[in-house]
MIVO-959530 format. One record per residue (C-alpha): residue number from 1; x, y, z; chain; residue in one letter. Coordinates in steps of 0.001 Angstrom, whole numbers, plus 500000, padded with zeros to 6 digits. Layout:
// residues N
+-----+--------+--------+--------+--------+---------+
| num |      u |      v |      w | cadena | residuo |
+-----+--------+--------+--------+--------+---------+
| NUM |      X |      Y |      Z |      A |       A |
...
+-----+--------+--------+--------+--------+---------+
END
This chain:
// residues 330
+-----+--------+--------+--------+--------+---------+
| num |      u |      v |      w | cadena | residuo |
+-----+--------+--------+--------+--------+---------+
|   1 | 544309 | 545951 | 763166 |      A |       X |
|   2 | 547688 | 546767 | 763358 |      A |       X |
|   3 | 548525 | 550271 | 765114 |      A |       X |
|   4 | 550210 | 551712 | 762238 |      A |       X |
|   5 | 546651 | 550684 | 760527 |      A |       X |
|   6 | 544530 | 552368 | 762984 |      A |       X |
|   7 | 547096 | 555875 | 762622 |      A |       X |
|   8 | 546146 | 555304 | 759027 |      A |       X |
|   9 | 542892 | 554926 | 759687 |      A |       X |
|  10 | 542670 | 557883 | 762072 |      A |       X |
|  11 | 544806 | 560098 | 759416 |      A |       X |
|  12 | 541999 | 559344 | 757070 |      A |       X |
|  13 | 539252 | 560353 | 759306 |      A |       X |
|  14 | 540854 | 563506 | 760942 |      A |       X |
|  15 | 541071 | 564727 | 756967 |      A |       X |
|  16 | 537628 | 563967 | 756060 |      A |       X |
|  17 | 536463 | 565886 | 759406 |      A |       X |
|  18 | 538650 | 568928 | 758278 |      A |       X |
|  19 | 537204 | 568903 | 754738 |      A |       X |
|  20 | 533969 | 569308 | 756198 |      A |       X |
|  21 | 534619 | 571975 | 758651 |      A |       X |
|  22 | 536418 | 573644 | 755919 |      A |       X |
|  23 | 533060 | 573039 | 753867 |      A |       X |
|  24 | 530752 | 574368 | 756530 |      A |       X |
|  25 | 532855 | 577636 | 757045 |      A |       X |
|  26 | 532822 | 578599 | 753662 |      A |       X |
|  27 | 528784 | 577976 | 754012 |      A |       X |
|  28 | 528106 | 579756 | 756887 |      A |       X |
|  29 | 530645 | 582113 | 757016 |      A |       X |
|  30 | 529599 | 585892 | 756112 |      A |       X |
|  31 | 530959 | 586775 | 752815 |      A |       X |
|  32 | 532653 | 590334 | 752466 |      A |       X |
|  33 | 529689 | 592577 | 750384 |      A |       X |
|  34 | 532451 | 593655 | 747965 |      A |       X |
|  35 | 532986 | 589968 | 747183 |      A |       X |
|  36 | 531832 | 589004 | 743988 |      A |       X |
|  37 | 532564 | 585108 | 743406 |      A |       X |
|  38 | 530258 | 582834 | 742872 |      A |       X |
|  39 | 529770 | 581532 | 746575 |      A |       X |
|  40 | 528315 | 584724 | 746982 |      A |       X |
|  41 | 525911 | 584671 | 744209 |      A |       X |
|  42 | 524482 | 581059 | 745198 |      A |       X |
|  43 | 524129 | 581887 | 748737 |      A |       X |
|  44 | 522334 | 585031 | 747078 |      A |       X |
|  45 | 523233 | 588465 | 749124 |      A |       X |
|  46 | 519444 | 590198 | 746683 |      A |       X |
|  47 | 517299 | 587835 | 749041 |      A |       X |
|  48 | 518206 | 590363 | 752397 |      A |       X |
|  49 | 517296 | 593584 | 750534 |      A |       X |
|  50 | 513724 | 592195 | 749118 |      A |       X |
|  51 | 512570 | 591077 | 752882 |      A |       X |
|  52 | 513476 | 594753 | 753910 |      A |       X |
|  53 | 511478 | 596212 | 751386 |      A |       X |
|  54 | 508283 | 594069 | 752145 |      A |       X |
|  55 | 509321 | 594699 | 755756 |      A |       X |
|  56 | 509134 | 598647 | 755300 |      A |       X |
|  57 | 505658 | 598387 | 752832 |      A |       X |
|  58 | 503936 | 595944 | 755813 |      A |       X |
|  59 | 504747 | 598732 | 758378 |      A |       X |
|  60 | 503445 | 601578 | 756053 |      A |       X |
|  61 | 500287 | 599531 | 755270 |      A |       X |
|  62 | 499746 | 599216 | 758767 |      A |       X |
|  63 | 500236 | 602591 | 759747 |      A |       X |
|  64 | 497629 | 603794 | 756584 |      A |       X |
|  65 | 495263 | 600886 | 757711 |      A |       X |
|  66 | 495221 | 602261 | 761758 |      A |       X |
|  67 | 494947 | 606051 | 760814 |      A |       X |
|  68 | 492010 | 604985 | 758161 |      A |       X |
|  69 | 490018 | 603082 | 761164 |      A |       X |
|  70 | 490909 | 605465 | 763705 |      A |       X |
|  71 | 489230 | 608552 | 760876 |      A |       X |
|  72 | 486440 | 606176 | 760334 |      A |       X |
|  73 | 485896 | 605643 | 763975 |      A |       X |
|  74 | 485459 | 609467 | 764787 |      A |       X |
|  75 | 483151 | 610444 | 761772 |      A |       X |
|  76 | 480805 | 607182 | 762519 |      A |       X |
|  77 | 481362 | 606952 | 766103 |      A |       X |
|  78 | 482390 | 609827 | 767604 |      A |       X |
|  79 | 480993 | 612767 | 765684 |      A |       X |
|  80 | 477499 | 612151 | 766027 |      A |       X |
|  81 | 477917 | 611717 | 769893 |      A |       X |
|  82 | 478875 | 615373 | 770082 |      A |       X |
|  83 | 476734 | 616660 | 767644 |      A |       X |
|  84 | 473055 | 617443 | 769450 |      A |       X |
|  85 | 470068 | 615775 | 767388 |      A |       X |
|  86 | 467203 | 617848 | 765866 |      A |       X |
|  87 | 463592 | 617164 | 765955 |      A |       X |
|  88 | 462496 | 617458 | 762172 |      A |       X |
|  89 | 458745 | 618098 | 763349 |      A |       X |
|  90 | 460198 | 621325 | 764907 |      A |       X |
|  91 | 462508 | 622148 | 761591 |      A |       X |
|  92 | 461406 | 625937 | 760039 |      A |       X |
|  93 | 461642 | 625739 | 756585 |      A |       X |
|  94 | 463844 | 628284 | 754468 |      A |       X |
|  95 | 460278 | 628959 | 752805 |      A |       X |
|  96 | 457028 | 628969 | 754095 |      A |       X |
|  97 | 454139 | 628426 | 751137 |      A |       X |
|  98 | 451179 | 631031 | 750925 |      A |       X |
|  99 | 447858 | 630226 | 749722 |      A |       X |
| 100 | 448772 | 632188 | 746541 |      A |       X |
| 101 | 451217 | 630256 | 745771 |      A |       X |
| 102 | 454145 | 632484 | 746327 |      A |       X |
| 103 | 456492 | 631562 | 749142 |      A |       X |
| 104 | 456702 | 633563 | 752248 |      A |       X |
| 105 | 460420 | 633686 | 753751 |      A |       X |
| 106 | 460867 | 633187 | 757439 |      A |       X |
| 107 | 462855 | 636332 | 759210 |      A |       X |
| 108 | 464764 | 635119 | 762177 |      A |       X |
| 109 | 464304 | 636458 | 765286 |      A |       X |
| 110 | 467597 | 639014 | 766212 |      A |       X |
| 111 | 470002 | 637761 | 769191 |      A |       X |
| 112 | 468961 | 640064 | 772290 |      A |       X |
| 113 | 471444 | 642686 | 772595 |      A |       X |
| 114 | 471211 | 645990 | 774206 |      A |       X |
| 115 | 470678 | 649338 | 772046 |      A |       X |
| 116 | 471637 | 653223 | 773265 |      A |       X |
| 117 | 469085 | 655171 | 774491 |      A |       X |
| 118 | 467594 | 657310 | 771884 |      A |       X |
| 119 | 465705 | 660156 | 772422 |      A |       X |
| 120 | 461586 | 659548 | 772714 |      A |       X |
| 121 | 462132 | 655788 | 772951 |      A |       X |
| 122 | 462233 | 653326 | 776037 |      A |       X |
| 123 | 464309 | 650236 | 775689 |      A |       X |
| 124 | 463806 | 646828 | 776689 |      A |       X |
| 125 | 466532 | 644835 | 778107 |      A |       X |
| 126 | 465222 | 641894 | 777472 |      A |       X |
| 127 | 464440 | 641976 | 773877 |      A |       X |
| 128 | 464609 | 643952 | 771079 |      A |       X |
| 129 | 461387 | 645549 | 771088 |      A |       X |
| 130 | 461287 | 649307 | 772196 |      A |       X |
| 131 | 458127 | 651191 | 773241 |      A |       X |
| 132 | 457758 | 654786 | 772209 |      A |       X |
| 133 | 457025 | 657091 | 774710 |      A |       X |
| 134 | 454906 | 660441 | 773584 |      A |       X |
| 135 | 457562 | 662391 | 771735 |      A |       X |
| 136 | 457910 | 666133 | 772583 |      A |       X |
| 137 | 456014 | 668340 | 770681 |      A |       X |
| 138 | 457835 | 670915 | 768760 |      A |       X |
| 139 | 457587 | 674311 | 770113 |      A |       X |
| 140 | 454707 | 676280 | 768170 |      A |       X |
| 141 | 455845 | 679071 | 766136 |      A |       X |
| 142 | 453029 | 681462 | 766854 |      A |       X |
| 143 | 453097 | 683345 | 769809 |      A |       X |
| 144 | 450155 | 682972 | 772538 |      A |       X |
| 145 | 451557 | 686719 | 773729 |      A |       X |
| 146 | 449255 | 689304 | 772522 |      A |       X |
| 147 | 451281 | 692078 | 771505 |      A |       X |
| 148 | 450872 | 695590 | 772017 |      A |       X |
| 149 | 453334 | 697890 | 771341 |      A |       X |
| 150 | 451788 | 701245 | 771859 |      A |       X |
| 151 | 449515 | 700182 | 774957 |      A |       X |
| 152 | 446105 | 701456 | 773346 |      A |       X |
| 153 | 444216 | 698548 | 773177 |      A |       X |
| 154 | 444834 | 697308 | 769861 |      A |       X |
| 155 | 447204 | 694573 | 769184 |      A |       X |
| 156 | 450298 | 694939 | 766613 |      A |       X |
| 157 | 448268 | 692565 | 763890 |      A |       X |
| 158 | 445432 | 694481 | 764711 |      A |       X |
| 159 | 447118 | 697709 | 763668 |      A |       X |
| 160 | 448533 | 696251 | 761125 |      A |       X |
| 161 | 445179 | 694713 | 759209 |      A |       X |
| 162 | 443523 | 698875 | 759758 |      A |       X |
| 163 | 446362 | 700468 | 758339 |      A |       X |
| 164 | 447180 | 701930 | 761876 |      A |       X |
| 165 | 450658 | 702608 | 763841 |      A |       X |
| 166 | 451059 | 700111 | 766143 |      A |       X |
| 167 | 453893 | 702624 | 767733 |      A |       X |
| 168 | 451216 | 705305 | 768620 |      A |       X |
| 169 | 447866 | 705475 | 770414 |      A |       X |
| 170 | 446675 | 708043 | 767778 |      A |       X |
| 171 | 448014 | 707356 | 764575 |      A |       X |
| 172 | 446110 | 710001 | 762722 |      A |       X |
| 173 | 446623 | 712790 | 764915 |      A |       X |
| 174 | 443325 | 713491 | 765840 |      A |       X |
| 175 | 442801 | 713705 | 769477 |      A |       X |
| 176 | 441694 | 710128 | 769368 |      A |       X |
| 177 | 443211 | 707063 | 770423 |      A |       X |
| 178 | 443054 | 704466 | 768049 |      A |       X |
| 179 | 440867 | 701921 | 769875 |      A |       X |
| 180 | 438145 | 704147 | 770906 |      A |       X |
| 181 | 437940 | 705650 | 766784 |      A |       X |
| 182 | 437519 | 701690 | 766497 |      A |       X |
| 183 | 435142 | 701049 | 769018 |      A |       X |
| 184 | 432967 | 704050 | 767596 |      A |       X |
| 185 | 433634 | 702727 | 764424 |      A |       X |
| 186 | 435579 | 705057 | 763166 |      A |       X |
| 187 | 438798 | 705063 | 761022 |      A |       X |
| 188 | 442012 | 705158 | 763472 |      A |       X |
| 189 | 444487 | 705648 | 760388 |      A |       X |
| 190 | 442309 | 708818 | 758832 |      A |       X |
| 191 | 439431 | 710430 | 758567 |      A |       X |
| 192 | 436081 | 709065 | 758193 |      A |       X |
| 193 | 433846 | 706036 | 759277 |      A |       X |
| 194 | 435542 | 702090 | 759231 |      A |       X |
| 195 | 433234 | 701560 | 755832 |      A |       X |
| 196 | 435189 | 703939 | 754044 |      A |       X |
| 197 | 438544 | 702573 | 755116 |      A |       X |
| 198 | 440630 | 701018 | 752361 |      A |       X |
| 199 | 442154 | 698427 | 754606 |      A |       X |
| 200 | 438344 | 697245 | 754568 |      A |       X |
| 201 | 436595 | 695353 | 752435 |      A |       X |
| 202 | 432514 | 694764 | 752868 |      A |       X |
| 203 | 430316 | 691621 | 752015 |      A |       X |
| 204 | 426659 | 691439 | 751664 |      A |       X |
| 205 | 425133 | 688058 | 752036 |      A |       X |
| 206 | 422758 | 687897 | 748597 |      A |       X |
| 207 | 420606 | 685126 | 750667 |      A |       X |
| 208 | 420429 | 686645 | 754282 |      A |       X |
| 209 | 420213 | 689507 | 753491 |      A |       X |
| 210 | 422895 | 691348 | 755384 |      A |       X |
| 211 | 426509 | 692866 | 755432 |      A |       X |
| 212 | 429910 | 692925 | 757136 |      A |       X |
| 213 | 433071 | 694349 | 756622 |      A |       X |
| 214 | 436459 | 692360 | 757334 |      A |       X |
| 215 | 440003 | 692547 | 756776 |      A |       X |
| 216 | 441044 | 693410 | 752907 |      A |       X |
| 217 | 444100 | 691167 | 753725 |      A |       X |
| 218 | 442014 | 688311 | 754926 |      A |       X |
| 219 | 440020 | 686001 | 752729 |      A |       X |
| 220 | 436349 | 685513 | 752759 |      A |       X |
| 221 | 434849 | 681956 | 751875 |      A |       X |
| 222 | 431174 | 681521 | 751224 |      A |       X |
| 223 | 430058 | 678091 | 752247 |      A |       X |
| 224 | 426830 | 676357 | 752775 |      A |       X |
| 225 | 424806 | 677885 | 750214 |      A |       X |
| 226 | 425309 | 681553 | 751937 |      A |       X |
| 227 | 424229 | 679890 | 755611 |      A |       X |
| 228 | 428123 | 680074 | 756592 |      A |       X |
| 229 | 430828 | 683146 | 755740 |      A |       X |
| 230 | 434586 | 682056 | 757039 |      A |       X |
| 231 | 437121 | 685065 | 757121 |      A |       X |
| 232 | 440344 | 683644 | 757536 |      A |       X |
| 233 | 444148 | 685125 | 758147 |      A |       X |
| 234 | 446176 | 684290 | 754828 |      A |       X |
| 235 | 447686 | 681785 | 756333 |      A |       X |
| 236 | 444156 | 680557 | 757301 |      A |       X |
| 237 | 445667 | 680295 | 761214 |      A |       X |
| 238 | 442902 | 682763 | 762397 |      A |       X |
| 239 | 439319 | 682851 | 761854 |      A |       X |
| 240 | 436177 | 684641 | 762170 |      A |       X |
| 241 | 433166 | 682807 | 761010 |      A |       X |
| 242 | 429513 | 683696 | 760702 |      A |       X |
| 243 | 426507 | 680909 | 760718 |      A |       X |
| 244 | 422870 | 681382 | 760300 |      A |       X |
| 245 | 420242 | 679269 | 761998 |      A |       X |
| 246 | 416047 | 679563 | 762180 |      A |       X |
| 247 | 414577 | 680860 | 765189 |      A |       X |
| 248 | 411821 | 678636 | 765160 |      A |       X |
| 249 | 409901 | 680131 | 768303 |      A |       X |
| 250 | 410577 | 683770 | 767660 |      A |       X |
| 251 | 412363 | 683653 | 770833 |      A |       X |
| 252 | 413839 | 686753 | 772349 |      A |       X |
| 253 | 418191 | 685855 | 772491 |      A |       X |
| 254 | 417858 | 685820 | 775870 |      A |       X |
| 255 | 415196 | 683248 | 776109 |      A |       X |
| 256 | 416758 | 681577 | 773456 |      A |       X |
| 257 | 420113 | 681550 | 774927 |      A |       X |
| 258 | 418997 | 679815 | 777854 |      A |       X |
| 259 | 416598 | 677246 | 776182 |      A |       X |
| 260 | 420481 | 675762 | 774226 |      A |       X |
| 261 | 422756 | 676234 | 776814 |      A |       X |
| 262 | 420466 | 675895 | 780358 |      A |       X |
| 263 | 423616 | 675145 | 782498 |      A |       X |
| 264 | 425455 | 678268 | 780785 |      A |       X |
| 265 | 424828 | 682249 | 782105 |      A |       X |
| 266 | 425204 | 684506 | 779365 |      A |       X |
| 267 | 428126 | 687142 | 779144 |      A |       X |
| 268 | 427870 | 690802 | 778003 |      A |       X |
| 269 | 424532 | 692071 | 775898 |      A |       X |
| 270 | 424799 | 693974 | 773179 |      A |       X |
| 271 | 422159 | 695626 | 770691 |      A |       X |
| 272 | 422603 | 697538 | 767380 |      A |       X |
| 273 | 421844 | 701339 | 767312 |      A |       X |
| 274 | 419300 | 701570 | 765488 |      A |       X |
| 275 | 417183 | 698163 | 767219 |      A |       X |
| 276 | 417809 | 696060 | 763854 |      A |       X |
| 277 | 419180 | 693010 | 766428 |      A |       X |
| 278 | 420220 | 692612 | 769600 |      A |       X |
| 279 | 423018 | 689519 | 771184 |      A |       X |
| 280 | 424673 | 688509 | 773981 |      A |       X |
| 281 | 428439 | 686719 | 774223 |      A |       X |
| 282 | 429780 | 684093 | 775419 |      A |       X |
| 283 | 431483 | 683916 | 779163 |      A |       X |
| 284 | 434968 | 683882 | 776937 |      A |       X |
| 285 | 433434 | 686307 | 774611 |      A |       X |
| 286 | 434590 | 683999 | 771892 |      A |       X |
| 287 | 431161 | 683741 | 770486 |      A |       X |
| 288 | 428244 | 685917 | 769984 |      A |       X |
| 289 | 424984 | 684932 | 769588 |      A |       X |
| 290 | 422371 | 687872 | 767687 |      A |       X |
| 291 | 418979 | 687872 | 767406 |      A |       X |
| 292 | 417488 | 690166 | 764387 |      A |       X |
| 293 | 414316 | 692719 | 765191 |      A |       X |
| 294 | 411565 | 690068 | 764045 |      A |       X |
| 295 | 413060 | 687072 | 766391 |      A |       X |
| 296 | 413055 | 684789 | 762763 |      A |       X |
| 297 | 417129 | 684474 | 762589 |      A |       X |
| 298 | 419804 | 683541 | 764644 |      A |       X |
| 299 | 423145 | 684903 | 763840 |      A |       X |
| 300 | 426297 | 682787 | 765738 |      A |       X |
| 301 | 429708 | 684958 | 765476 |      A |       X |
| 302 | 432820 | 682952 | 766573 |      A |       X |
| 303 | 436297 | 683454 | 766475 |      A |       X |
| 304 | 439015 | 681438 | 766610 |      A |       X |
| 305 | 442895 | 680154 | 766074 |      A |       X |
| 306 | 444261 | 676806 | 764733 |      A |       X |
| 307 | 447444 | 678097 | 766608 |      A |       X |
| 308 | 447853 | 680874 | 768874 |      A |       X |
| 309 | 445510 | 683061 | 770479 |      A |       X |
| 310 | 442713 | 684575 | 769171 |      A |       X |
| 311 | 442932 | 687039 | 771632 |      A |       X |
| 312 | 444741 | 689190 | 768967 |      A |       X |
| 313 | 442118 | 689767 | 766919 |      A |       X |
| 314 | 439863 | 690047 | 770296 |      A |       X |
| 315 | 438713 | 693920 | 768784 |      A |       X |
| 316 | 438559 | 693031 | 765083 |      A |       X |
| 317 | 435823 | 690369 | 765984 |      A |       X |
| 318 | 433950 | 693234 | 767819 |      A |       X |
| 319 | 434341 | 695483 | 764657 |      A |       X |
| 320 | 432872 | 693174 | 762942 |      A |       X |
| 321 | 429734 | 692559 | 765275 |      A |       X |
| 322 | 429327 | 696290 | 765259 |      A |       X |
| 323 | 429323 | 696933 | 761811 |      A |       X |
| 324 | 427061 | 693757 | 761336 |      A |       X |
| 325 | 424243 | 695266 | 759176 |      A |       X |
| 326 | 421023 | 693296 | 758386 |      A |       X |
| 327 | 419543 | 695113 | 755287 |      A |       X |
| 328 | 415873 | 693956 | 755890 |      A |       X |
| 329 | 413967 | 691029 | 758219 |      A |       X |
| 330 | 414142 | 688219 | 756546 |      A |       X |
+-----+--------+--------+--------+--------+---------+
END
């Protein structure tokens, strides 16, 4: 071939390589995004944008998909490892059934905790259980002091139940103090005997067969079929009772005395006037024990107080023995 051939020939091929490289540029070469020809729409610009989007959903998913095994992990996994496990045996019911058929409901034992210290009441530190100690006793409102005002023997409620003044040893004026008129059994606010006083009142026993005379102010209770007499203050604090037994061995009071009460000495004797009976008290002289003429009765005097001291009414319980009249042997 002839050199101007092969320049031909070389022409020829330098032109067909430059169509292709110009080919391949226009391939591979990034198109402007405002372009809008149609090399852009074959080589398709929508196909970039689509990948993204499944891009972006893939990484979502994933993220939903970890946080949903990671949650599932710690409730099935995690949660029960921390939480301790219960023994159902050991389980109290919210209701426990009765044989009735009603339901009995449980009450939960408090938390310990401490509580002040009240009054009266000793607490545990340990529990909640307290133990009560012996609470205090309120202060009683009747006075154990026997009062005398006038310093003649007679207490103030004494005076007061005989119509006396219990600011003067002789409240009538006579020469007399008051407790010897009573002792003699006479009337310390006037004149005459105690029977005739209207602070008074008498009693005759229709069974027994005798008589007394107490306080108008105080009341009189028949009890036992006539075998018991209680005089009692109003407010039934003080008492001065009277109970009738059989003398089954005609014993002298004495003897008798001694046959009840063999580890006992008797106190002071006494004996009516006129020889209808004759008694003896007590140590405390809280209770007199009479014997009538015949030896057939016994005849207990006591006196007493629910509260107080029934050392105030110490000489009414004497006026009373004194004036203790049996009407005939029974």
């Amino acid at each position: 071939m002839s050199l101007k051939g092969k320049k031909q020939e070389k022409s020829v091929e330098n032109e067909e390589l430059s169509k292709r490289l110009d080919s391949d540029f226009v391939v591979h070469n990034m198109p402007s995004p405002l372009s809008s020809s149609p090399e852009s729409s074959k080589v398709g610009f929508s196909a970039p944008q689509s990948h993204k989007k499944t891009g972006i959903f893939i990484i979502v998913g994933g993220v939903v998909l970890i946080s949903g095994l990671i949650y599932a992990a710690y409730v099935l996994i995690i949660q029960p490892s921390l939480t301790p496990s219960i023994n159902q045996e050991n389980v109290i019911t919210n209701e426990t059934p009765l044989e009735n058929g009603n339901t009995l409901t449980p009450v939960q034992e408090p938390a310990t905790t401490s509580l002040p210290n009240l009054p009266g009441i000793e607490v545990a530190t340990s529990t909640l259980v307290a133990t009560t100690t012996e609470p205090e006793m309120a202060s009683s409102t009747v006075s154990l002091i026997v009062t005398d005002s006038d310093n003649d023997g007679l207490s103030d409620e004494e005076e007061l139940l005989l119509g006396s003044d219990p600011q003067k040893i002789d409240s009538d004026g006579d020469g007399n103090a008051d407790l010897i008129e009573v002792k003699n059994s006479y009337n310390p606010a006037s004149s005459g005997r105690l029977s005739a006083s209207s602070y008074l009142s008498s009693f005759s026993n229709p069974l027994l067969k005798y008589s007394i005379l107490y306080p108008k102010d105080w009341l009189l209770k028949n009890l036992n079929g006539n075998e018991t007499v209680l005089v009692t203050s109003v407010d039934e604090n003080y008492f001065i009772q009277i109970i009738h037994q059989n003398n089954a061995n005609n014993l002298s009071i004495l003897d008798w005395f001694q046959t009840e009460f063999p580890e006992q000495s008797p106190g002071e004797a006494r004996s009516a006037a006129d020889g209808s009976w004759s008694g003896v008290y007590s140590q405390d002289k809280k209770v007199f024990y009479l014997n009538d003429r015949v030896k057939a009765n016994i005849y207990v005097f006591s006196v007493g107080a629910v509260e107080g001291n029934a050392d105030n009414f110490a000489n009414l319980f004497e006026l009373m023995i004194d004036n203790f009249q049996l009407n005939s042997a029974k």
